[in-house]
C-alpha positions as CSV (number, residue, x, y, z in Angstrom):
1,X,-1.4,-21.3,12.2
2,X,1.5,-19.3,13.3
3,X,-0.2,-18.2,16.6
4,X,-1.7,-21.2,17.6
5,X,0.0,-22.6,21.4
6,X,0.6,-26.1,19.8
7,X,3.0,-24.8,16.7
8,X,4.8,-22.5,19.5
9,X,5.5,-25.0,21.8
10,X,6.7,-26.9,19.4
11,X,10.2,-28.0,18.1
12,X,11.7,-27.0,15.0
13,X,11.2,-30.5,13.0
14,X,7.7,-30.3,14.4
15,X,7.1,-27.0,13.2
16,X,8.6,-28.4,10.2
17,X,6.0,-31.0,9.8
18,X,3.2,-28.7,10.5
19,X,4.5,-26.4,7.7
20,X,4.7,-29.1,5.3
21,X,1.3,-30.2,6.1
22,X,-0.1,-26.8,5.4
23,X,1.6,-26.4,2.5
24,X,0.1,-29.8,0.9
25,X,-3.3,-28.6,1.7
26,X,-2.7,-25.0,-0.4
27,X,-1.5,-26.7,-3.3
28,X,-4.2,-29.3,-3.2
29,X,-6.4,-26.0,-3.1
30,X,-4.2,-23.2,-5.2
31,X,-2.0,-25.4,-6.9
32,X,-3.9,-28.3,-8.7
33,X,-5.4,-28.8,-12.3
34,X,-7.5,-25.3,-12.5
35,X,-4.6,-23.2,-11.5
36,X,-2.7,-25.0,-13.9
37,X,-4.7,-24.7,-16.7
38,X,-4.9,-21.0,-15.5
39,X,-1.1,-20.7,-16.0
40,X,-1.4,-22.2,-19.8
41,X,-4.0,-19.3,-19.7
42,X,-1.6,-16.7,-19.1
43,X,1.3,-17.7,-20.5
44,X,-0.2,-18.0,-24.0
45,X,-1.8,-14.2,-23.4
46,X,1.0,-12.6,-22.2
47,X,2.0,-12.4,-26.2
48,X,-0.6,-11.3,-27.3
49,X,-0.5,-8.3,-29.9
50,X,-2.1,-5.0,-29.0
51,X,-5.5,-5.2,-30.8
52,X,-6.0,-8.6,-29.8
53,X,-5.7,-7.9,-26.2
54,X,-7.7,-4.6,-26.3
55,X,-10.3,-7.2,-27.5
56,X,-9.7,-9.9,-24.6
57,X,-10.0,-6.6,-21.8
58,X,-13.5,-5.3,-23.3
59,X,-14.8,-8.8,-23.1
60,X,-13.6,-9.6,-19.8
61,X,-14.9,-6.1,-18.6
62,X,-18.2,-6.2,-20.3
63,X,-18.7,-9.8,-18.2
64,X,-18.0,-8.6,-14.9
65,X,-19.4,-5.7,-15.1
66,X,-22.6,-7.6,-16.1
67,X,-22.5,-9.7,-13.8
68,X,-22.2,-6.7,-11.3
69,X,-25.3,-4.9,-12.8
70,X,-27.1,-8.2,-12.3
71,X,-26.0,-9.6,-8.8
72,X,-24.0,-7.1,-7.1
73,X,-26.4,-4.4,-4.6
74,X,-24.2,-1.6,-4.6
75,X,-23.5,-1.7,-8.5
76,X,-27.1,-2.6,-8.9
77,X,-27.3,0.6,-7.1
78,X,-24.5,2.8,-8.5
79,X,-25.6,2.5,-11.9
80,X,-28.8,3.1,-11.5
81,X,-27.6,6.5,-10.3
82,X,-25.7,7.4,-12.7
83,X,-27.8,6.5,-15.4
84,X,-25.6,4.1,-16.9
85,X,-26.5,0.4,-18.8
86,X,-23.8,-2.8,-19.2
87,X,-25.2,-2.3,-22.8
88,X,-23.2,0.9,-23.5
89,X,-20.0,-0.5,-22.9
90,X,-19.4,-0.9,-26.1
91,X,-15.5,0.0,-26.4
92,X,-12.4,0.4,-23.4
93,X,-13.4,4.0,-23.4
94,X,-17.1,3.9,-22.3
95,X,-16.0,2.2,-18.8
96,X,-15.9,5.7,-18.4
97,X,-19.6,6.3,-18.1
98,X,-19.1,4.0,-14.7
99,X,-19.1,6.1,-11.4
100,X,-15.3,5.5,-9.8
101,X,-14.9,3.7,-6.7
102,X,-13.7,5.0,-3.9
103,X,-12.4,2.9,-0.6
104,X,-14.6,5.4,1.6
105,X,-18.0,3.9,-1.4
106,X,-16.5,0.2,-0.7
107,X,-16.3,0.5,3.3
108,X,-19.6,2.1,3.7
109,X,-21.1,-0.2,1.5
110,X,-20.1,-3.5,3.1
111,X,-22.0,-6.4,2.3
112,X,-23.7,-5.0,-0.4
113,X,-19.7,-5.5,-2.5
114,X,-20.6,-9.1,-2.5
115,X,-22.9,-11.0,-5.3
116,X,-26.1,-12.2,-4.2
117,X,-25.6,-15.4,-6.6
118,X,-22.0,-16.4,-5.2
119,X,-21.3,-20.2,-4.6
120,X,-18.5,-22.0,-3.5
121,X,-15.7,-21.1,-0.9
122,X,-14.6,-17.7,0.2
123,X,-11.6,-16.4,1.2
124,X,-11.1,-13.2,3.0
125,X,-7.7,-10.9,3.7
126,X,-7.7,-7.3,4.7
127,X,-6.3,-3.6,3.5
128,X,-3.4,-2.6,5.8
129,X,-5.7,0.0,6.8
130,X,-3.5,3.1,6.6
131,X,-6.0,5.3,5.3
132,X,-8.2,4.7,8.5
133,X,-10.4,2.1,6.4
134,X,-9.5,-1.2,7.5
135,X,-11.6,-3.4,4.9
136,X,-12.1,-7.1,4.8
137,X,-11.7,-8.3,1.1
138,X,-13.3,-11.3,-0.2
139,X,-12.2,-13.9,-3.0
140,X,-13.7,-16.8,-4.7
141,X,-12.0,-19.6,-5.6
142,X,-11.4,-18.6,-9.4
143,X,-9.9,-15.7,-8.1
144,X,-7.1,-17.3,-6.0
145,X,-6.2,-19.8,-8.7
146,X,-5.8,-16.5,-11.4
147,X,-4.0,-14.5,-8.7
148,X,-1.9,-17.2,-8.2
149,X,-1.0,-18.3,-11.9
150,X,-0.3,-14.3,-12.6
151,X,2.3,-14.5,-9.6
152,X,4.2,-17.8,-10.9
153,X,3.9,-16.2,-14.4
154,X,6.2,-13.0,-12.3
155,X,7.9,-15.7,-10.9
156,X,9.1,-17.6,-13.9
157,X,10.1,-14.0,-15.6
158,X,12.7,-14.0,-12.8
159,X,13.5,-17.4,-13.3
160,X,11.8,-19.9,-11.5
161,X,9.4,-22.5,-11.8
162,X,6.5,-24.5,-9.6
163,X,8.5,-26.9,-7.9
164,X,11.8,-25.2,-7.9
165,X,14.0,-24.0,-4.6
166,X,12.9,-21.1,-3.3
167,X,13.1,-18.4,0.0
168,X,10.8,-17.1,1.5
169,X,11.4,-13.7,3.7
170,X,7.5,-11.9,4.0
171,X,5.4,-11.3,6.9
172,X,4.4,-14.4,7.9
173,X,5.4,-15.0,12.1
174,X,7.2,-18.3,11.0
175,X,9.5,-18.3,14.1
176,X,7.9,-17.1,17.3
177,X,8.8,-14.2,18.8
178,X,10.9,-15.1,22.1
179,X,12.9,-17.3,19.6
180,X,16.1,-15.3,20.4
181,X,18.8,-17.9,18.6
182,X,18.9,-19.1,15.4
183,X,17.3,-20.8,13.5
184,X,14.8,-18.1,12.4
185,X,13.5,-20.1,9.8
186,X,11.6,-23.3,9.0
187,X,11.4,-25.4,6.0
188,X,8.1,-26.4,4.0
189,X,9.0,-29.9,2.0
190,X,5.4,-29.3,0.3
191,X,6.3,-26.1,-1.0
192,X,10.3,-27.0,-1.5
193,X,10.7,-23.6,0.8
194,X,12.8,-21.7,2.9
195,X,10.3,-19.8,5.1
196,X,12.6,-17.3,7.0
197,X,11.2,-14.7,9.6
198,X,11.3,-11.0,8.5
199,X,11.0,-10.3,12.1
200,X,14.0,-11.3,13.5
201,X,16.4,-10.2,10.6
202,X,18.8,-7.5,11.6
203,X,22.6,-6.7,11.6
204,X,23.3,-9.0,14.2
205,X,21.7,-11.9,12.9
206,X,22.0,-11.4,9.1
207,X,25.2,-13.8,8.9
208,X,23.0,-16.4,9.6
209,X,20.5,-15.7,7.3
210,X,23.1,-16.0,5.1
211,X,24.5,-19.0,5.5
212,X,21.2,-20.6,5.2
213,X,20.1,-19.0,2.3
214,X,23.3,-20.4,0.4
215,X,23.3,-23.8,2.7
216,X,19.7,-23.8,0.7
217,X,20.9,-22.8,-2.5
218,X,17.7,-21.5,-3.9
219,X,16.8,-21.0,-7.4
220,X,14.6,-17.6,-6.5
221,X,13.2,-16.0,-3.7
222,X,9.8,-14.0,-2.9
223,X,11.1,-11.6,-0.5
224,X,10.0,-8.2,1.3
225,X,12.7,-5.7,-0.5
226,X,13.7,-4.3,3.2
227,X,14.3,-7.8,3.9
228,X,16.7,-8.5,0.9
229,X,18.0,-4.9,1.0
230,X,19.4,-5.4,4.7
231,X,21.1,-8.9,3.5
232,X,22.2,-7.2,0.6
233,X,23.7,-4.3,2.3
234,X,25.3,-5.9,5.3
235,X,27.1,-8.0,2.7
236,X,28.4,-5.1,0.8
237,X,29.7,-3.2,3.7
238,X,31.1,-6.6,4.6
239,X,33.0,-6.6,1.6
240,X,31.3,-10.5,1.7
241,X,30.3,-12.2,-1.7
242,X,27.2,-14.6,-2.0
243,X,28.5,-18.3,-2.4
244,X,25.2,-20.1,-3.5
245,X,25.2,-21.2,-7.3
246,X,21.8,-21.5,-8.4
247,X,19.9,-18.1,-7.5
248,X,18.5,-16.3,-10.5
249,X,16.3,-13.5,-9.1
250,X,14.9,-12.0,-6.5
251,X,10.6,-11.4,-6.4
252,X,9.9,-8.3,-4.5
253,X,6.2,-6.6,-3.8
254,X,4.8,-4.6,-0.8
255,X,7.3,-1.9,-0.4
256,X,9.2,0.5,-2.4
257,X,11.9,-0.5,-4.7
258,X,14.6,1.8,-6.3
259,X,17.6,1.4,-8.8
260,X,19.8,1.9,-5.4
261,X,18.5,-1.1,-4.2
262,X,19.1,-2.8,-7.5
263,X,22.2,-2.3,-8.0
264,X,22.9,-3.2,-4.2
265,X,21.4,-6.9,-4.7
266,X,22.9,-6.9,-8.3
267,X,26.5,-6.5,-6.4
268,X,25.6,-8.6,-3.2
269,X,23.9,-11.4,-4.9
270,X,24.6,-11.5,-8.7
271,X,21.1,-11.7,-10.0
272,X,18.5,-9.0,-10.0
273,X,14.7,-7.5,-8.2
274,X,11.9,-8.5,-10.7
275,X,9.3,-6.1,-8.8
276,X,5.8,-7.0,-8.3
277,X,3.2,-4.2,-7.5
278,X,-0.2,-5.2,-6.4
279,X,-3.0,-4.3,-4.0
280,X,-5.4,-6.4,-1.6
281,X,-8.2,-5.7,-4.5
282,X,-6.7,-7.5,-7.1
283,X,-7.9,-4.9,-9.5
284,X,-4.3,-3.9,-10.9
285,X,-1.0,-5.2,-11.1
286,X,2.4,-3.8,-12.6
287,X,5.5,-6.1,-13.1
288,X,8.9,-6.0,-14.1
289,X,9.9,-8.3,-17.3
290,X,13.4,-9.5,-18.1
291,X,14.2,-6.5,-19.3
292,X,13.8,-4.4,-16.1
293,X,11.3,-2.5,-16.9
294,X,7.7,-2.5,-15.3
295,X,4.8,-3.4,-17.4
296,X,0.9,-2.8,-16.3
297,X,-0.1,-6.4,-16.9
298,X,-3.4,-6.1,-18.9
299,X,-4.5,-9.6,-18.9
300,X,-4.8,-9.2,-15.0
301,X,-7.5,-6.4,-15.0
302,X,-8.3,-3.2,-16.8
303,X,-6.0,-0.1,-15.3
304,X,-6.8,3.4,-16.2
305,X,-3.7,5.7,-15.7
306,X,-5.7,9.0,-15.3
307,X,-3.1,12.1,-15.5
308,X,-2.7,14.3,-12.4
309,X,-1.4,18.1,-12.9
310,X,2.6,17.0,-11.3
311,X,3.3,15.0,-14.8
312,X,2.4,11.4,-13.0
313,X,-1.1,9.0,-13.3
314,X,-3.3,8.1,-10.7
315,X,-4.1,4.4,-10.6
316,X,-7.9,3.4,-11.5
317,X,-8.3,-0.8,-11.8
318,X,-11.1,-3.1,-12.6
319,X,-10.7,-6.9,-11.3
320,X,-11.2,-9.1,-14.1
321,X,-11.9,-12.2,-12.0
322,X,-13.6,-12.0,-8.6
323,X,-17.0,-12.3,-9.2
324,X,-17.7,-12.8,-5.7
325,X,-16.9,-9.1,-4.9
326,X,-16.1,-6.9,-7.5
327,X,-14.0,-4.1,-7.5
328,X,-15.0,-1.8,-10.9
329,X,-13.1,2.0,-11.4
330,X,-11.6,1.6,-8.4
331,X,-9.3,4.4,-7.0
332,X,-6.2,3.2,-5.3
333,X,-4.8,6.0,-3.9
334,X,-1.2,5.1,-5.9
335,X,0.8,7.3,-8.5
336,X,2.9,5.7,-11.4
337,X,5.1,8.0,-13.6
338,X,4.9,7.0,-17.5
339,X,6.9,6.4,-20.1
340,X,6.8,8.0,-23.6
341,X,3.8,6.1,-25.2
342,X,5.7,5.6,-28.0
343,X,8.8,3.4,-26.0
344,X,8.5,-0.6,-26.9
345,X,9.9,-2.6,-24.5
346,X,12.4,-5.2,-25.6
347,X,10.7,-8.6,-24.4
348,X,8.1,-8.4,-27.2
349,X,4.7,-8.3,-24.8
350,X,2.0,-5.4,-25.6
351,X,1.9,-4.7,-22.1
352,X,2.3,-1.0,-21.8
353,X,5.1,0.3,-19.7
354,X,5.2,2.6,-16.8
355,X,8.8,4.4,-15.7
356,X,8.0,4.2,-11.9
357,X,5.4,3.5,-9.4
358,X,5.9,6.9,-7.4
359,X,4.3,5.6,-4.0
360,X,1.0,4.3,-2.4
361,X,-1.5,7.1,-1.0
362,X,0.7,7.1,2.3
363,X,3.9,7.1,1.6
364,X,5.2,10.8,1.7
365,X,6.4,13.8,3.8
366,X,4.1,17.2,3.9
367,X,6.2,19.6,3.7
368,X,4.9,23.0,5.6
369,X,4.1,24.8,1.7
370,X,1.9,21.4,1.4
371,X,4.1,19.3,-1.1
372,X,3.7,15.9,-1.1
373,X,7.2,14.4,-1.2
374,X,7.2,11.0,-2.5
375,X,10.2,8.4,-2.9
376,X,11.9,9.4,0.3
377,X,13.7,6.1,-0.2
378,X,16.1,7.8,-2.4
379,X,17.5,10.1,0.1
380,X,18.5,7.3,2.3
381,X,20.0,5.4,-0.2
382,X,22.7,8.7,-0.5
383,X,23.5,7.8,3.2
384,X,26.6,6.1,3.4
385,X,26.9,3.5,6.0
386,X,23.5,2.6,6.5
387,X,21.7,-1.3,6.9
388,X,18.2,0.4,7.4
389,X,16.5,3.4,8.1
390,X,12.7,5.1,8.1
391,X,11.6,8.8,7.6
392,X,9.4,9.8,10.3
393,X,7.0,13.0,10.5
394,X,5.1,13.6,13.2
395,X,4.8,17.6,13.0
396,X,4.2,19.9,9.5
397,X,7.4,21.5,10.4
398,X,10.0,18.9,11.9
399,X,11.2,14.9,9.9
400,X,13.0,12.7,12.0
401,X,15.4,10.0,10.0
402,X,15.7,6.8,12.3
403,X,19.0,5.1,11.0
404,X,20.7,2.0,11.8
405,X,24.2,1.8,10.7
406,X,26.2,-1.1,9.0
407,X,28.1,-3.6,11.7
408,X,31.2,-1.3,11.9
409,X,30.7,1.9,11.1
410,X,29.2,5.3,12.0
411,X,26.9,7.5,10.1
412,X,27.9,11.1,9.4
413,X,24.1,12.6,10.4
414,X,25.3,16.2,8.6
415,X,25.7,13.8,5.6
416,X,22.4,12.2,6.2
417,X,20.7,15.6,6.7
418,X,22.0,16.6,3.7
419,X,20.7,13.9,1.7
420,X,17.0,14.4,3.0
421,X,17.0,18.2,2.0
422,X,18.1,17.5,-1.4
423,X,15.0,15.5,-1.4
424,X,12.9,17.8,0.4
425,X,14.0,21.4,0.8
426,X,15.0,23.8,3.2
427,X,11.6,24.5,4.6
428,X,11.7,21.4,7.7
429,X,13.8,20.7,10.9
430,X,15.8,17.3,10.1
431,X,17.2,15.5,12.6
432,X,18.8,11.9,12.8
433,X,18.6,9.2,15.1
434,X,20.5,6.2,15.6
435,X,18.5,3.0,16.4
436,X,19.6,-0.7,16.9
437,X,16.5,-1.9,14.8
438,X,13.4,-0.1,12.8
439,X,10.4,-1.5,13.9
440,X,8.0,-3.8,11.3
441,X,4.4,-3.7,10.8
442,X,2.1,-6.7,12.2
443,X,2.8,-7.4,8.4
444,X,6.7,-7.7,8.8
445,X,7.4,-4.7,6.2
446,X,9.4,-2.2,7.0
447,X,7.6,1.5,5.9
448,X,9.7,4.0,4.5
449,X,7.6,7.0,6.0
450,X,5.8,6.7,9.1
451,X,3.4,10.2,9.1
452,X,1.6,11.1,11.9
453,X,0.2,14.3,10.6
């Protein structure tokens, strides 16, 4: 809708209305008696004990992949090969007899991911396509109703509810582009949403953004973490405090989180991240609880942590609930780092927890001896001075460090050098560049690393 003339051209309390309107046909759709009996659904299994939801994963399993033997041509095809039957999954463990996907299996394959038996609506969204696979993904309805009562479950762990205040700051191209005054954001009545503009949100406009986030008073907010990160630094550097009274949390997905940024919001906003980690596949999906710490959510689909020889897991996830096109042993590309097995976590769910989700399949520096350094957001948070910045490689020998520096200030680049080789050795040229913004993907999130190699 965004890029249609009409909602352009429009003024603000038109593009109001139009948001409004949009907003009462997704809940009519995602929002109405099945999601909501979905929600009850997850709620009540979120507590379940250990054995009990072993037992609720092999039956979910053994039905989709069933339903894939049956309906699906490439599974149809895939087992065949490998010799295996739906009949010998008998226990968690045999899934293992299934071939693993891989995105190169599911873009060559194409149409023959889909059920031959499907009814009902689809919906389709893409991969980012950073591997060089751009793939279109396709949902049935079921599936966006779960999907969505998993994300309000996430959502009421931070503290919200359906209904309540919230902010929006994502990728959606709320505000057009040659908007070059404020406001840069819109309001959904439907949704009871602040939809603000990731786009436009840098150091010189972030006092607005602001204002109208406390103007709003929000209960929570579903953000981009570069997006509440900027806000949350300009505010510290400002020495400024956050003046709304009803925020409780912050719901972050898409890009990498640290404790830096934690404590940053912690300090800038009062309240905390409650990080969400997901894929266009719907196969897994880690969360933090109240707690803090990030729990693989096994109600949402079955995740195999398979361990790799540096001490963290690759990620392998089965989609419980998209029958239209399922996604079974699928390799994401993404690393978590584990806990001791033997750690319970505090809020009481069997969910098993995971210390850190290390970075998707793109997200590191090569270094010219051929490491793969991940988390290069922690050697920008030991810059001082900065609002934003991005690692960039585009030779094996040579990292650039674009940097934009807090309203005021200057960074010391041999302080900003030194942080990046503490992180990744003496073996690369580092240089630093100031910038007055880092560009955004056609997604509005702001990438750590930008490789070109």
């Amino acid at each position: 809708m965004y890029s249609l003339p009409v909602y352009k051209r429009s003024p603000v309390w038109l593009q109001n209305m139009m948001l409004s309107a949009r907003g009462y046909g997704r809940r009519t759709l995602r929002e109405g008696s099945a999601f909501r009996r979905e929600l009850e659904e997850v709620e009540r299994t979120q507590w379940l004990g250990r054995v009990a939801m072993q037992r609720l994963q092999l039956e979910r399993l053994q039905k989709v992949v069933r339903h894939a033997a049956l309906h699906v041509p490439y599974y149809r095809e895939s087992f065949a090969a490998a010799g295996f039957s739906p009949d010998q999954l008998v226990a968690l463990e045999d899934v293992q007899r299934i071939p693993v996907l891989t995105k190169r299996n599911a873009f060559d394959a194409g149409e023959r991911m889909l059920a031959e038996n499907a009814l009902g609506p689809r919906f389709s969204n893409s991969t980012s396509g950073t591997t060089g696979m751009s793939m279109k993904v396709q949902r049935d309805l079921q599936s966006i109703n779960r999907e969505n009562a998993f994300v309000w479950r996430q959502c009421i762990w931070a503290g919200g509810r359906p209904g309540d205040r919230r902010v929006w700051i994502r990728g959606d191209k709320i505000v057009p582009a040659d908007v070059k005054a404020p406001p840069f954001w819109r309001y959904s009545k439907a949704d009871n949403m602040l939809m603000m503009s990731s786009y436009h949100l840098s150091e010189q406009s972030a006092e607005h953004y602001i204002r109208a986030i406390e103007a709003f008073d929000p209960v929570f907010g579903m953000v981009y973490p570069s997006a509440v990160l900027l806000l949350a630094r300009y505010m510290v550097n400002a020495g400024r405090t956050y003046r709304g009274k009803s925020l409780r949390g912050f719901m972050t997905s898409s890009e990498t989180v640290t404790d830096e940024h934690r404590r940053l919001v912690q300090e800038a906003f009062g309240c905390r991240i409650f990080d969400w980690y997901g894929s266009a596949e719907r196969v897994t999906a880690i969360g933090n609880c109240e707690h803090g710490n990030y729990h693989v959510i096994s109600d949402y689909g079955f995740t195999e942590l398979a361990p790799k020889e540096d001490g963290t897991c690759e990620v392998i996830g089965t989609s419980f609930d998209n029958f239209l096109m399922p996604w079974i042993r699928y390799r994401l590309g993404d690393s978590i780092m584990p806990v001791d097995p033997g750690y319970t976590c505090p809020c009481g769910r069997a969910f098993p927890v995971v210390k850190q989700i290390v970075g998707r399949v793109e997200d590191y520096v090569l270094t010219p001896d051929g490491r793969h350094v991940f988390m290069m957001s922690n050697a920008l948070d030991h810059i001082p001075n900065l609002l934003e910045g991005q690692v960039r490689q585009d030779s094996v020998d040579e990292v650039q460090i674009l940097i934009v520096p807090a309203p005021g200030t200057q960074i010391d680049k041999a302080a900003a050098v030194a942080a990046a080789k503490a992180q990744l050795g003496e073996g690369l040229l580092i240089s630093v560049r100031e910038v007055a913004e880092i560009p955004r993907t056609s997604n509005g999130k702001l990438r750590v690393v930008v490789r070109t190699i």
